[in-house]
C-alpha positions in Angstrom: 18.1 -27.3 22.6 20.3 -24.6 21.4 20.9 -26.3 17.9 17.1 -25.7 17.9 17.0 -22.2 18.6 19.9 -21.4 16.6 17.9 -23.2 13.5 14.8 -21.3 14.4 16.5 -17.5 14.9 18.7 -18.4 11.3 14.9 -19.4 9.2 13.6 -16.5 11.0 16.0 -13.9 9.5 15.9 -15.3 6.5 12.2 -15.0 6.0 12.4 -11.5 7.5 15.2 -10.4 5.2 13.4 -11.8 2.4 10.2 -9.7 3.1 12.6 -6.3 3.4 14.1 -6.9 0.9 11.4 -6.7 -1.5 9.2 -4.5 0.6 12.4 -1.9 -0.1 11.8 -3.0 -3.8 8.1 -2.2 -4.0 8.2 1.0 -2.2 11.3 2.0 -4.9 8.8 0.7 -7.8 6.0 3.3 -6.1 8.6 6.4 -6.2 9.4 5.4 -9.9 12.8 3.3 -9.5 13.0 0.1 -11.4 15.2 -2.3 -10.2 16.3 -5.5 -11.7 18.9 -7.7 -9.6 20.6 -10.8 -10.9 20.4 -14.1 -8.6 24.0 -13.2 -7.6 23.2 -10.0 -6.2 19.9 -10.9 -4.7 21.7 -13.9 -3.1 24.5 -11.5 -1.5 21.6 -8.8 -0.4 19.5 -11.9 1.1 22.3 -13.1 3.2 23.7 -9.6 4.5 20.0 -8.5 5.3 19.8 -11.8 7.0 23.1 -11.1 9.0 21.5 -7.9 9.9 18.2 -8.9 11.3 20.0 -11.6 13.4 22.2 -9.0 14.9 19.0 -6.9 15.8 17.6 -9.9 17.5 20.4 -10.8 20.0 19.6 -7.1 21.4 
């Protein structure tokens, strides 16, 4: 069972630091920023965003 939740919390912050991660984007592109990332730094951004989330949720 904890294999399971640890699977589930990990997809979950993923998908949540996917949908900051651009809704930080889109609010930039509305102030007038335009921000173009490479698949490197996206990748790095996901996974960090993803770390962060994860911490929030053990709290």
């Amino acid at each position: 069972m904890n294999y399971i939740s640890g699977l589930i919390n990990l997809i979950l912050s993923l998908v949540v630091s996917t949908i900051i991660i651009y809704a930080i984007n889109f609010a930039a592109g509305f102030a007038g920023a335009d921000y173009s990332f490479s698949n490197g730094e996206v990748f790095v951004m996901w996974i960090l965003m993803a770390i962060l989330v994860n911490n929030c949720f053990k709290r």
